[in-house]
N, C-alpha and C positions, 0 to 999 in steps of 0.2 A: 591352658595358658592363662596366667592372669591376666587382669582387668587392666593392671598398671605395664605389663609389659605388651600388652596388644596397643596402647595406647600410643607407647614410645614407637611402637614398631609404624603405624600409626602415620605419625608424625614424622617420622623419618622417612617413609617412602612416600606418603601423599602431598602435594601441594593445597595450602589452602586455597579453596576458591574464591574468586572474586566477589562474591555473593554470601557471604559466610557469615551469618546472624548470631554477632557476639552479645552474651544476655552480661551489660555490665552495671551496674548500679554505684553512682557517686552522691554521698552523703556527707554533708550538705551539697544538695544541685547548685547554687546560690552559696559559694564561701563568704565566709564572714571572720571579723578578727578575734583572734583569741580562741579560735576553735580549729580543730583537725576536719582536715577532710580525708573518710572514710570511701576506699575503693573498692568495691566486692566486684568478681570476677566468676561467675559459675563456668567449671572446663572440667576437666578427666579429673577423677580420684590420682593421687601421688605424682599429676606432672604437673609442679607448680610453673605458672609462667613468670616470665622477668617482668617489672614493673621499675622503669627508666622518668625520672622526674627532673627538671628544669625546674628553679625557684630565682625570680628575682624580688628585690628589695631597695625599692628606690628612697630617697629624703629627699623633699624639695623645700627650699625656704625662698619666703617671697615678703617681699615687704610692703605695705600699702600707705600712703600717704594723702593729705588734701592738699590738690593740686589749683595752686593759686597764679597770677602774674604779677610778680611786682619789681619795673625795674633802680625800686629805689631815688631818694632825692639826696643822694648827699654830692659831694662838689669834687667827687673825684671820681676815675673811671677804672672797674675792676676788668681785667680781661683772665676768663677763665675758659682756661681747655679740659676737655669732659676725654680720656684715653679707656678705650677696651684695654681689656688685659691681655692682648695684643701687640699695644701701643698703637691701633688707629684710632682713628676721632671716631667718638662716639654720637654721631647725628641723633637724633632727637630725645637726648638724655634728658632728666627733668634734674634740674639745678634748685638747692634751696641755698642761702646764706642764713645765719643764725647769730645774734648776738648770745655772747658764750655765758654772759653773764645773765641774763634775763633771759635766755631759752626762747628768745621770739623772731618769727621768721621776719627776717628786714627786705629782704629780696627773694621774688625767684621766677624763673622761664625755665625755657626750652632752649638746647642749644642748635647750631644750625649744623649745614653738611660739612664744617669743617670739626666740626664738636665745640665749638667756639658760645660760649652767652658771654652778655654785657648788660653790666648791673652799676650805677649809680652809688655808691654810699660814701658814708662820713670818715675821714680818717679813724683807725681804729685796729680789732683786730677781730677776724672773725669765723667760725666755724662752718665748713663747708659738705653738704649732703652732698651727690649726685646718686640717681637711679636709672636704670637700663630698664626697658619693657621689652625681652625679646618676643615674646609670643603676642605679644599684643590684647591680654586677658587683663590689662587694667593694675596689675601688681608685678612687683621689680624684682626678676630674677639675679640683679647687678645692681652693689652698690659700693660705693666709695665713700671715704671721709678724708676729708682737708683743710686748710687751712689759707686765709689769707688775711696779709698784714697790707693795712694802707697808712703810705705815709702821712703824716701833716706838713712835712716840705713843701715851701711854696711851688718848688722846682720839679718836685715829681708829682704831675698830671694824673697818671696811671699808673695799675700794678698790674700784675700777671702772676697767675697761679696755677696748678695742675690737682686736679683731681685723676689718680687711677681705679677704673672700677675692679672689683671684684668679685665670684660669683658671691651670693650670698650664706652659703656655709663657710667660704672660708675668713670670710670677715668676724664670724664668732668665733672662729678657731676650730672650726667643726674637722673632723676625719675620715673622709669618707664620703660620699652623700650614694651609692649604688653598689648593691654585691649579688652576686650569682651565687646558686650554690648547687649542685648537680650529683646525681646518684641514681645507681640502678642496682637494687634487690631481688631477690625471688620473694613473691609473694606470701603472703602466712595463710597455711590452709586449714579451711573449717570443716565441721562434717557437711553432708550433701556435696562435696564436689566442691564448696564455695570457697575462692579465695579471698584474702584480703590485703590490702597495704593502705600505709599511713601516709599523707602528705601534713607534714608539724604543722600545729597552729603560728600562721603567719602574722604580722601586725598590718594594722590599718586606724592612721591616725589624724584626726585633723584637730588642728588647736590655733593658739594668737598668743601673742609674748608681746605687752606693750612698756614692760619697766625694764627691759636689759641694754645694760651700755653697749653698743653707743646709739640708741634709738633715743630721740630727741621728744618731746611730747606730740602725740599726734600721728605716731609713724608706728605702724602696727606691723608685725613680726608676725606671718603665718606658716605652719610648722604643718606639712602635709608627708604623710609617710603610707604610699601603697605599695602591695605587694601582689604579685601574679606567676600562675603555675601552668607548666604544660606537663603531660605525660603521656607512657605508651607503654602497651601490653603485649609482649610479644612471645614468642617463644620460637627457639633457633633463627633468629634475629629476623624473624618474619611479625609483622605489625598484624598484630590482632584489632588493636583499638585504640585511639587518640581520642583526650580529652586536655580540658585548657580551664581555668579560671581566673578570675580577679578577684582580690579580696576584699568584700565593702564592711563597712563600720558593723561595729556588735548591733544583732539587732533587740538584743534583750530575750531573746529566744533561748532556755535552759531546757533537752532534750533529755530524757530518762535514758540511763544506761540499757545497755542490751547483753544481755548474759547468755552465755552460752558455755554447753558444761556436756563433757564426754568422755566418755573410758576409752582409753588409751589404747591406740591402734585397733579403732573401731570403724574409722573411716568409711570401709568396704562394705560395714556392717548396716547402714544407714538407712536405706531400704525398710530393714527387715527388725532394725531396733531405734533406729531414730539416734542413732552411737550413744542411746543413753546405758546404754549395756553391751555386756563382751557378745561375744556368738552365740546363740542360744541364747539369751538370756542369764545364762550362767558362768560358775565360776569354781575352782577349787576352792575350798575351806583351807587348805594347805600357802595358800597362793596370796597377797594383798592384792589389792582392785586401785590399779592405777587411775585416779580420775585428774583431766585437763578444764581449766577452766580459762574463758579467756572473757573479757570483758569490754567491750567495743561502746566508747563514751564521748560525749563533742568534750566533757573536760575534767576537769580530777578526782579520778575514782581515791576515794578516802580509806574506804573497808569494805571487803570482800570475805563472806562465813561463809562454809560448807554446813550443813545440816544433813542430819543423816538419822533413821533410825531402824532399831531390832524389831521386825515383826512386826510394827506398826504400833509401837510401843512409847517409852518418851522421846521427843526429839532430841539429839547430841549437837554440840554447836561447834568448830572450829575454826579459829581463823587461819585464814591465809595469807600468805607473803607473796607479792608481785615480781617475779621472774622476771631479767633482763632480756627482752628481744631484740633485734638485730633495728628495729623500729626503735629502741631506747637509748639506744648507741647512737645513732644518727642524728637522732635529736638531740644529745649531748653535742655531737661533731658539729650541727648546726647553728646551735648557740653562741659555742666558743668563736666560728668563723665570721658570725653575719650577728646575732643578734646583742651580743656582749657588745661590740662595737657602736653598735645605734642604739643602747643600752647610755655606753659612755656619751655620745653625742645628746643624748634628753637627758643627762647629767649636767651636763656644759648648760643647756637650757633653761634648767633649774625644772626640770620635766622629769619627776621619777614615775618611771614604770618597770614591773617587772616580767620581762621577755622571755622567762624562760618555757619550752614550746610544751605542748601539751601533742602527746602523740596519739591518744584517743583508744592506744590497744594494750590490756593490762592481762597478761600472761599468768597462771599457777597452777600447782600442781599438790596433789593428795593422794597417799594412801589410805583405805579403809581395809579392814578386816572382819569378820565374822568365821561364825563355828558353823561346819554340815548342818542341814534342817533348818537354816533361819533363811531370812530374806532381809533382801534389806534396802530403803528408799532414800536417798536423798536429793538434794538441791544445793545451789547459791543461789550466795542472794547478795547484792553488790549498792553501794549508797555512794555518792560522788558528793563534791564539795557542795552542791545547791540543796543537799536535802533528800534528791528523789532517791528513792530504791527501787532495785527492779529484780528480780529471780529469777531463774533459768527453768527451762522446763525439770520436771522430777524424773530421776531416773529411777531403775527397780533391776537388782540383779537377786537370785536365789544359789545359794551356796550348797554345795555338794560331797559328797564325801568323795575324795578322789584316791586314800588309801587303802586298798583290799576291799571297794564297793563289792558287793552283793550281784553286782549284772549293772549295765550301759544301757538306759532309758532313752529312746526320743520320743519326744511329748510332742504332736501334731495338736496345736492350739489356736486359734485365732484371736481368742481373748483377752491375751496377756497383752499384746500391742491395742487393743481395743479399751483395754481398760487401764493401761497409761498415756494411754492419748485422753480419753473420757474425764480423767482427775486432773488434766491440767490447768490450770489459772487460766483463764480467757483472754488476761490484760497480757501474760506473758507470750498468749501465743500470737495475738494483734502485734507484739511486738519483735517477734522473730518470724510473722509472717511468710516475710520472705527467703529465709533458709529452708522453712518446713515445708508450707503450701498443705498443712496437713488436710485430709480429710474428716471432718467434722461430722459426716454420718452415721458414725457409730452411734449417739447422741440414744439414736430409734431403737434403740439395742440391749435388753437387759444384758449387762455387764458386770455380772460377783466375780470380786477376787478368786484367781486360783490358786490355793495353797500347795505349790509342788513342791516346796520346800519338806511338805512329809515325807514325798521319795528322796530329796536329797539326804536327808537326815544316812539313809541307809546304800543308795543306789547313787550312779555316777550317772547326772542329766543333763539335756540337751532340749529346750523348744525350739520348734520351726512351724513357722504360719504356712497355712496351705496352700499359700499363693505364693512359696516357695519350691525351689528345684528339688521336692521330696524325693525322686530317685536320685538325684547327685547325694544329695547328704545323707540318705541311706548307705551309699556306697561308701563317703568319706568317714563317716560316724559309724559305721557300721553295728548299730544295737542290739542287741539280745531280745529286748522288747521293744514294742511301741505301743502309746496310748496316745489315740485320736478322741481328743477331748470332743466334748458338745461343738460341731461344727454347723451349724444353725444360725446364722446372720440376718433373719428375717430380708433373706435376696435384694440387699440393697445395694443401688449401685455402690460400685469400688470397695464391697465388704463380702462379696461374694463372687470372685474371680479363680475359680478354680473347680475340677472334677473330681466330685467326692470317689464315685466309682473307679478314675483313673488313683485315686492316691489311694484306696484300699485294694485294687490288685499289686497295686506296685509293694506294697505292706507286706501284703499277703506273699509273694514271690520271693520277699527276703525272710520272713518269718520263717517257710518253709525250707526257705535252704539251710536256716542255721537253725531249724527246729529249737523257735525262740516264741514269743508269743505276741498275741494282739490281745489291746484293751479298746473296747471303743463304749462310747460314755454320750447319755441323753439323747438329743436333735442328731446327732451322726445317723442309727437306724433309720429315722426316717429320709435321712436325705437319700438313701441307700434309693428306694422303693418308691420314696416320691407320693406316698398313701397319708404318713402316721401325720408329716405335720402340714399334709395339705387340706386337714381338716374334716376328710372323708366321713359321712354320719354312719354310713357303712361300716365304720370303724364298732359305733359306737352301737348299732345295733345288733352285730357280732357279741358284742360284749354284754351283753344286751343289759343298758344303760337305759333306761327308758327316762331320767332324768336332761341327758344331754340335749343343748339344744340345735335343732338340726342347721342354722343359718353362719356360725362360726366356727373357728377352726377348733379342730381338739388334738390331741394329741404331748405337745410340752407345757409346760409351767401347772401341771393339774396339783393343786394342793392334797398335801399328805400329811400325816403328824409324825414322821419321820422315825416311827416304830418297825424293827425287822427283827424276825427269826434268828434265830442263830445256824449256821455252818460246819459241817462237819465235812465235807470236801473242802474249804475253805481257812478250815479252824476258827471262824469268826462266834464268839457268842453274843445273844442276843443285846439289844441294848437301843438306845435314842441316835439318829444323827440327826444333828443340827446343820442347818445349811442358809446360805445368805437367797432370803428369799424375795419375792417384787408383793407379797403379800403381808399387811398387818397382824401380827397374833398367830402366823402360819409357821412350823419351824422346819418345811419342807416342800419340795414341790417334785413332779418326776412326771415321766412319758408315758401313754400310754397307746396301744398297738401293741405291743409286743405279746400280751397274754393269750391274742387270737393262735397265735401258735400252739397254744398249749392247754386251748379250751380252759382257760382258768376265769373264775368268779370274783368281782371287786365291787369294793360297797360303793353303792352310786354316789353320785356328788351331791349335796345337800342345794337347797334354794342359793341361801347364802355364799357358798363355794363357787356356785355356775356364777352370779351375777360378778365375783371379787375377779375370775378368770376371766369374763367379757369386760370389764373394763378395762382390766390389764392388757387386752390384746386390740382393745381400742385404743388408748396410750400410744401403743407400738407404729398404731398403722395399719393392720393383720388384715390383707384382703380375705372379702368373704368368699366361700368354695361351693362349689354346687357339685351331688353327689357325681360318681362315674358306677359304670356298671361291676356289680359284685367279683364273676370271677375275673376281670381285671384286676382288682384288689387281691384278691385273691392267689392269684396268679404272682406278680410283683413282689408279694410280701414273703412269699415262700422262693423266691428267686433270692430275695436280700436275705432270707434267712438261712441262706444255705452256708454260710460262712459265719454265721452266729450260731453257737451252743445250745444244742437241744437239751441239755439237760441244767435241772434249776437248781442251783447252788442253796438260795438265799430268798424268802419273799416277806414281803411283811404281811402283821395280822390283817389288812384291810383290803391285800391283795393289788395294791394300785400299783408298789412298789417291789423292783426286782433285782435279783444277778444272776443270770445264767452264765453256765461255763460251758465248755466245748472240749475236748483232749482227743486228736487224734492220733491216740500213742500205736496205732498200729499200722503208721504208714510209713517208709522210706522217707517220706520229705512232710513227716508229723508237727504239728505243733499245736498250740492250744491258744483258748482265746475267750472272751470274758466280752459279755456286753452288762453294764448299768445303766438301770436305766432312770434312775437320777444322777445331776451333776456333782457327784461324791469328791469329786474335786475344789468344789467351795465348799466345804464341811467345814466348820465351826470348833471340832471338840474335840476329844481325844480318840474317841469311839469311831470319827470316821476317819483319821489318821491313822488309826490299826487298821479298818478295813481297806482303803489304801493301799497301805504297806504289804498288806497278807494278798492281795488281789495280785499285784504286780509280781510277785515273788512266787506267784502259786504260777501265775503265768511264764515263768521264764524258768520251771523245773518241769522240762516236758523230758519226756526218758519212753524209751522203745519199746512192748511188752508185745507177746506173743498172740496171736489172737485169730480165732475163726468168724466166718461170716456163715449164719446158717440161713437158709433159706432167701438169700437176700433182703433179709429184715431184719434179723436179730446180728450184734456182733456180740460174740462171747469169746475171754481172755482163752488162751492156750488150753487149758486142761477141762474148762466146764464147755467148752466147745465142742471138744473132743468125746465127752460122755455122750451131749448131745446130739451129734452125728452118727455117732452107734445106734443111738435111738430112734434117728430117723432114719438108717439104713433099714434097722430090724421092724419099723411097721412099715415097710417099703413104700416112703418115700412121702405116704398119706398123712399131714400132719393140720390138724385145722388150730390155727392162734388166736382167741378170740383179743384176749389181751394180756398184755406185758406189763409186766411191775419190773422196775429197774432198780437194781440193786448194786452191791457191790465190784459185782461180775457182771453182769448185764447192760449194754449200752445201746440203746435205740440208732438207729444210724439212717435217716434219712436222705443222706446224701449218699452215703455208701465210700 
């Protein structure tokens, strides 16, 4: 059952608990104007949740004035009534008069509870204010303008005039002054499980207008514009999680973009590739490699490239185009309703701004291509209107031949995710922090590229980390071979979470049924037996090394000048491999333990050699080891070597370096199997590319031959077996072996 249908199923029959600890993250915590707030959501791969937002957008205008008493000396009496725009009195309105021609306040009060003042002045004619304080903060949400005319007739005493107030937007002709705006999305989902939604950048404005008619000198015009958001997360109309803000002024704060960048329905993949790559790490050569890019910004991503390169070769640069997401539409819809409108209203004000919303999530997409045998890395890299640029972590896919391949590879590696996490930017990953949470331990870890791309060239391949369901993907993938790379993580926490022995029986049990083969390569041996890379001196006086020094570990990274024999089981001829090594001037390095099996001699390690390997494994960390008892060792190594190949392919002149093969072509559930014991997997050349290629391919033509076992020690094919059981009939039965030379017909067989 899938991940995303157990989830639904899930969700359908479970209630959430009251208790239910939603991991939700809001960016900016603290909104601000002219920026997006950014909601990430971590939940189930493929069930996005709804994401339901409330947005209002209020205008307030207020007007301020200096509030004087003066009822005037002139020789007639004005009676002025102060009306809400209601038509009731306006009690304690603040009244100014204004001669129209000189612009100077001649009168002014407060009126009483009938909304009534009375002001003194001269026959004439004269401009009237009044202001409303509703809230009582000092500035006049209500104003009016009027008019009164006083006679010079001896006979008329008094006049009487009206002011009606109004609020203060509509007095400039404003439209509007509050809009809602409401909408519910499924969220946009990221790799890790994380979702996300946009809330548009909203406005938030405070300003003063003191030259616009009809403001008289002295009477200030403030122009306050807040905005505030509530939201909720829910799914099947159950509240996950409520959150709410207010939006305050810019605070001059420009945030670097955050780039994030994935192969296409990789999601599931995330785990075990970080979705910077398909499954396994691989890909048809046949096939493009759909890459999603999304870029999460407080404000306008300007240019967005994809970089990509062949083999690690020159960088390739393309641009990309920003995709409409359902987040781009909204903010259009947003605009045209609410913000276009308060748009025109700071038009009327003589106040340009431009409103249009920034939604913070910038969508694209890419195809790449490549030919069988390459590999190939890229990134984005994204720059916003402030200048910052930011990059996304590198991904890495290797391409395969997927028409008429040769046999179905799975590579059991650790190091391909060890050593795309290892090359990543620092600043990049501080900054996606919180999607990855990656583990940064690998750091302790010699990490060489591994070129699988040489088996792709020819073979149809598949990585999985060993901290993966290797019997599932056995089953699903079902390969012909396997190569269990150097699995040796110097046992660091969260780099070594897995059974070497349980993932090589389970190997071994598929190998055998589809009489298919195994490779297994450097630190795997030892992890077998627990002897070679624990350092045991035991090892070394077996070997007898009388140079080693007994207080560090021995066994991997022993330097070699990467000269070998040539193969004639193998077809390899002889030649250099070059490999990525942790040593200056060195162009190889390999394991050693394995020769005790085979009583073989190797040139001991010089002064120089010992000292280059103990600081190398000081570096790392490399606890020191204290001897165990011989046949322990002993013991052990002949346990793990029961499923490694007695017989030696391949060794170099100096002896340090090896390949032995195994071929059990005479069993019903036969197969064959290859240990190296250097990591021939980061080779350098073309030299270890063929042996490579010839290892794997020698490994996966296992075929059934007829064959005697004589004496329980010797196996000989069908017909020299048969000589030789005549022979040992006819001296009945008394045969002394002192030793065996193995030759074409002749297979040592320890295991039996």
């Amino acid at each position: 059952m899938s991940i995303i249908l157990l989830a639904i199923i899930l969700l359908t029959l479970t209630p959430y608990p009251q208790t239910l600890t939603v991991n939700v993250i809001q960016d900016p915590l603290k909104p601000v104007a002219g920026k997006p707030v950014l909601v990430y959501y971590k939940g189930v791969p493929g069930v996005a949740p709804n994401f339901t937002v409330k947005i209002s957008v209020k205008l307030d205008l207020k007007i301020s004035t200096e509030v004087i008493e003066e009822r005037g000396n002139g020789s007639k009496l004005l009676k002025l009534k102060v009306r809400m725009p209601s038509q009731n009195p306006a009690e304690g309105a603040y009244v100014k008069v204004y001669a129209p021609l000189i612009h100077k306040v001649i009168a002014a009060g407060f009126t009483d509870s009938n909304g009534m003042a009375y002001f003194n002045l001269s026959p004439g004619l004269y401009d009237v204010h009044a202001y409303y304080d509703k809230d009582g903060d000092g500035l006049y949400e209500y104003f009016g303008v009027g008019f009164a005319s006083i006679c010079s007739c001896p006979s008329a005493t008094w006049s009487y005039a009206e002011v009606i107030l109004r609020k203060t937007p509509e007095v400039f002709n404003l439209k509007g002054t509050y809009w809602s705006f409401n909408y519910t999305l499924k969220m946009f989902e990221l790799p890790g499980a994380w979702y996300v939604a946009s809330i548009p950048s909203l406005p938030s404005l405070q300003g003063k207008i003191e030259d616009k008619y009809p403001l008289e000198p002295g009477e200030i015009l403030y122009v306050n514009v807040r905005s505030n958001f509530s939201y909720t997360i829910s799914i099947r109309d159950i509240i996950l999680y409520s959150g709410e803000g207010v939006v305050e002024d810019f605070n001059g704060v420009n945030n670097p973009p955050k780039v994030l960048m994935y192969v296409a329905n990789s999601f599931e993949n995330f785990n075990s590739t970080l979705s910077l790559s398909p499954k396994g790490w691989c890909w048809p050569s046949s096939e493009p490699l759909n890459i999603g890019v999304i870029v999460l910004d407080d404000g306008e991503v300007i240019e967005t490239k994809l970089y990509y390169t062949t083999n690690g070769k020159k960088w390739n640069v393309t641009k990309l185009k920003a995709e409409k997401t359902v987040f781009d539409r909204l903010g259009e819809d947003f605009y045209k309703k609410v913000l276009k409108q308060l748009e025109t209203n700071m038009t009327i004000l003589r106040i340009n701004l431009n409103l249009e919303p920034v939604t913070g999530l910038y969508y694209y997409r890419a195809s790449l291509r490549s030919t069988s045998g390459t590999y190939l890395l890229y990134k984005a890299v994204a720059k916003d209107s402030q200048g910052s640029t930011s990059y996304s972590l590198t991904g890495l896919c290797y391409f395969y031949k997927d028409f008429n391949p040769k046999a179905r590879v799975l590579i059991i590696d650790p190091y391909v995710k060890l050593w795309v996490l290892r090359t990543q930017n620092k600043t990049t990953l501080q900054l996606l922090n919180q999607f990855t949470s990656l583990n940064r331990s690998g750091e302790q870890v010699f990490t060489p590229f591994h070129h699988w791309e040489y088996l792709g060239e020819d073979f149809e391949i598949r990585i999985a980390s060993p901290d993966e369901n290797i019997t599932e993907i056995l089953e699903e993938y079902n390969p012909k071979i396997v190569y269990i790379s150097n699995l040796y993580t110097n046992n660091l926490p969260g780099l070594r979470e897995w059974n070497t022995s349980k993932i090589i029986l389970e190997v071994l049990r598929h190998v055998r049924e589809r009489h298919g083969g195994i490779v297994v390569s450097h630190g795997t041996l030892g992890l077998l037996n627990g002897t070679v890379i624990q350092g045991n001196p035991l090892v070394a006086e077996i070997l007898g090394q009388k140079l080693y020094p007994r207080d560090f570990k021995l066994g991997l990274w022993i330097p070699w000048n990467g000269s070998l024999g040539g193969s004639n089981i193998l077809g390899i001829p002889p030649g250099m491999v070059y490999l990525q090594t942790p040593y200056s001037g060195v162009p190889a390095y390999t394991s050693l333990g394995w020769q005790y099996y085979f009583k073989l001699d190797t040139t001991p390690l010089s002064e120089s050699e010992l000292e280059q390997v103990k600081n190398f494994h000081e570096t790392l960390g490399l606890k020191w080891s204290n001897p165990t008892d011989r046949q322990e060792l002993v013991g052990e190594l002949d346990e793990a070597l029961k499923i490694i190949p007695p017989e030696i392919a391949l060794t170099s002149p100096d002896g340090r370096a090896g390949i032995i093969v195994y071929d059990k072509y005479w069993d019903e559930h036969g197969y064959r199997a290859v240990y190296i014991s250097f990591e021939l997997e980061s080779g350098l050349n073309d030299y270890a590319s063929m042996i490579l290629k010839r290892i794997v391919e020698w490994a996966g033509n296992w075929s059934y031959r007829e064959s005697d076992l004589i004496l329980d020690k010797v196996r000989l094919e069908a017909e020299a077996g048969k000589i030789a059981l005549e022979q040992v009939q006819y001296l009945g039965e008394t045969v002394l072996i002192e030793k065996i030379t193995e030759g074409e017909n002749l297979t040592l067989n320890p295991s039996a």
